[in-house]
N, C-alpha and C positions, 0 to 999 in steps of 0.2 A: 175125569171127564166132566165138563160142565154141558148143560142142553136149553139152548139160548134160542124162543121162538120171538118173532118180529107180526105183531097183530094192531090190526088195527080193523073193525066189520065194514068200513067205511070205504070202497072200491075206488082204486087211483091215490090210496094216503101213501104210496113210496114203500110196501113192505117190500115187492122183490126186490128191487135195484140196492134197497138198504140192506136186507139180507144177502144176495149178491156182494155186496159191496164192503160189508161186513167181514163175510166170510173170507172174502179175499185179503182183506187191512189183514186178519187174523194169520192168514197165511204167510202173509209178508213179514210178520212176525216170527216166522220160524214155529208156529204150530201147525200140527196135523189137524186138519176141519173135515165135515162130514158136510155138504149142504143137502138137506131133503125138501123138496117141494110138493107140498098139502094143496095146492090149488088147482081143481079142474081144470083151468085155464091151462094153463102147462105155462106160466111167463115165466119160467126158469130156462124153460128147452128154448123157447123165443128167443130171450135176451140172448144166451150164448151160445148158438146154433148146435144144441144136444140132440143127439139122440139113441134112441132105448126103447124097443119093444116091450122088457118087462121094469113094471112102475111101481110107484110105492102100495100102489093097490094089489097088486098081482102077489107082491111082497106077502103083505096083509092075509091074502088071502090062502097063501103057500103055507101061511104060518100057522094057520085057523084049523087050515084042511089034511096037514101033511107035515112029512121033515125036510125039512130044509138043505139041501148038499150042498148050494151050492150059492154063495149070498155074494158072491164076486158081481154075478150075472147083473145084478140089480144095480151096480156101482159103475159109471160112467166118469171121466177125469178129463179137466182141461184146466193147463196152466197152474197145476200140481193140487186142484181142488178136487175132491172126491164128493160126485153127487147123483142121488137118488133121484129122476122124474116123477113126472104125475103125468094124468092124463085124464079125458073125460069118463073113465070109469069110474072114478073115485066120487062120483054124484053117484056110484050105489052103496056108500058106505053106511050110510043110513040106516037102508032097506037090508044088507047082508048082515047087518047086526040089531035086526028089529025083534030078535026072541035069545036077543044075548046082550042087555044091555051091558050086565058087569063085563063081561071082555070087550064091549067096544071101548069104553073106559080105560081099561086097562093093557091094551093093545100096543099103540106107541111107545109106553112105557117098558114093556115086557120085551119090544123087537131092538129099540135101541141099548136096555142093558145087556139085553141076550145076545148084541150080534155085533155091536160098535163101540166097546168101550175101549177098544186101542188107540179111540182119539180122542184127541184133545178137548177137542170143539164138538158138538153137533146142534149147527143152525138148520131153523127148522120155518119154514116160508109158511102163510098162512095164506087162507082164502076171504074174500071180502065178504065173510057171515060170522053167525054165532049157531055152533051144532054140537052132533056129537062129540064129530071129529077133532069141532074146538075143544069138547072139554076130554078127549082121552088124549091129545096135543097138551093141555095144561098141565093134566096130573103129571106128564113125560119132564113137565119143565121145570128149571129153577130158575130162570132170569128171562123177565118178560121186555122187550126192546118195543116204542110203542111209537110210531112215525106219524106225525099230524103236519097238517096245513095248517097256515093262516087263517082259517076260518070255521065259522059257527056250525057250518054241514059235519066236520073235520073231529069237530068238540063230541059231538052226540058221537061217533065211533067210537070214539076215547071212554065216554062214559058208561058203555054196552060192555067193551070188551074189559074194563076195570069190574063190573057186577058180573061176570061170569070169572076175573079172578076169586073174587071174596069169596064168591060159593066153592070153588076148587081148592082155595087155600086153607080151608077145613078138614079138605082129606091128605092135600099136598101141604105139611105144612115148611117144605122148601121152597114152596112158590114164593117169586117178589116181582114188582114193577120195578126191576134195575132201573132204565131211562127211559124217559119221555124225550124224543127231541123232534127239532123242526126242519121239515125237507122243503125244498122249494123256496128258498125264504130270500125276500127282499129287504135287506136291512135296514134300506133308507124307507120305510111306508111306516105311516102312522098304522095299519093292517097288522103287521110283522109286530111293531113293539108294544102293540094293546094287549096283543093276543100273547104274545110272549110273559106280560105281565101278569096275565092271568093265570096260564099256567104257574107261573113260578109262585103265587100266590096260594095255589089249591096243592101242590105238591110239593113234597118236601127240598131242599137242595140236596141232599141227596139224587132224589129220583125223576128231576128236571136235570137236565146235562146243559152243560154248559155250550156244549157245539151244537151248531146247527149248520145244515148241510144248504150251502148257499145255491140258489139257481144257478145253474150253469148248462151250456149248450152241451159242454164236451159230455156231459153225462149221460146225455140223448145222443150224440154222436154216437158212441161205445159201444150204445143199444142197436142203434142202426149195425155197425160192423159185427155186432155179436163180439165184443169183448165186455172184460171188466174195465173200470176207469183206471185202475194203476197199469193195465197192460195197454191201454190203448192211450193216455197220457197221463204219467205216473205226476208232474207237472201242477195239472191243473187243481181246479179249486175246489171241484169236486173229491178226488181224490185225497187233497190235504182234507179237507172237512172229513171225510169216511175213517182217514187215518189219526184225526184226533180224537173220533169217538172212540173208536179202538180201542187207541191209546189209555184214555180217561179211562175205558173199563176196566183194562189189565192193570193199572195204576192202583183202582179202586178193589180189587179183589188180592192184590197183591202177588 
């Protein structure tokens, strides 16, 4: 089992749809994926019209409080993806773990070996901060997937949620920044190839990707009908972009 979170503090830099999108290339591939969604917002239950009265918080809190009988409850499927919600409780994660800091830390870490190692995959959707919840989400992870824009707003994300891996990779030391890649991206702009140059300058080739996830409508279509882009057109250019990154990782991990 690999546990692959998609962060970026930076609101609107592409983690769900990448995540989403991710997870499904992963599936298309003939692995078992877990997708969990960390963001108050709930843009997982949005994008693919889910739903689920019990969340990853309720989870959380089942686990903290009690034994667990029955961890099916919490797992909701479409289009052979197996996934966890969130919801606006998860703004009291905080506060429910304010006289326990070691188990909030430790928490993610502890529910996904303890309850989801029969797959393959567990991507893990992030919120647009930096908290607790990010760093017991770190400790959980080994491969950090990091979505930016064209722009200088986009960069400072990048460099927030990079200083809270260094601090985590001292206790995690599986943590890494697998890929950096670029969502939204206009090829033909001086915007796209300055910024592009700069990442690939500050990051290694390794941990800059080669793909980058081209503008496209149909990606926003998908959203609107609540599918993923390879079910709603397997086709377009989004899709090929999502499934080269894929590709490149499973390539790269062997």
């Amino acid at each position: 089992m690999r546990i692959i979170s998609f962060m970026n503090p930076k609101g609107g830099a592409g983690k769900t749809i990448s995540s989403i999108s991710f997870a499904y290339g992963l599936v298309k591939r003939g692995k078992k994926v877990l997708l969990i969604d960390t963001d108050q917002r709930g843009g997982i239950r949005t994008s693919l019209g889910l739903k689920n009265e019990n969340t990853i918080f309720d989870l959380i809190k089942e686990y903290k409080e009690s034994f667990i009988n029955d961890i099916s409850k919490y797992i909701v499927h479409k289009n052979a993806l197996d996934v966890i919600l969130a919801g606006y409780e998860l703004s009291k994660f905080n506060s429910y773990f304010e006289s326990d800091a070691v188990g909030a830390v430790f928490v993610m870490q502890d529910l996904i070996k303890g309850f989801f190692t029969d797959y393959d995959y567990v991507i893990i959707d992030t919120e647009g901060t930096v908290n607790i919840l990010t760093s017991s989400i770190l400790y959980a992870t080994q491969d950090v997937f990091i979505p930016t824009q064209a722009s200088n707003l986009d960069l400072t994300g990048v460099r927030d949620i990079l200083d809270a891996i260094r601090n985590t990779a001292k206790k995690n030391p599986n943590l890494k920044v697998r890929k950096v890649f670029l969502v939204r991206s206009k090829r033909n702009t001086n915007a796209y190839r300055d910024y592009k140059d700069s990442l690939e300058n500050f990051f290694s080739e390794e941990q800059f990707s080669k793909v980058s996830i081209r503008e496209n409508q149909d990606i926003i279509n998908a959203v609107n009908v609540q599918e993923d882009i390879f079910t709603y057109k397997n086709s377009s250019n989004g899709a090929i972009d999502y499934r080269n990154l894929v590709d490149e990782y499973l390539e790269e991990i062997g």
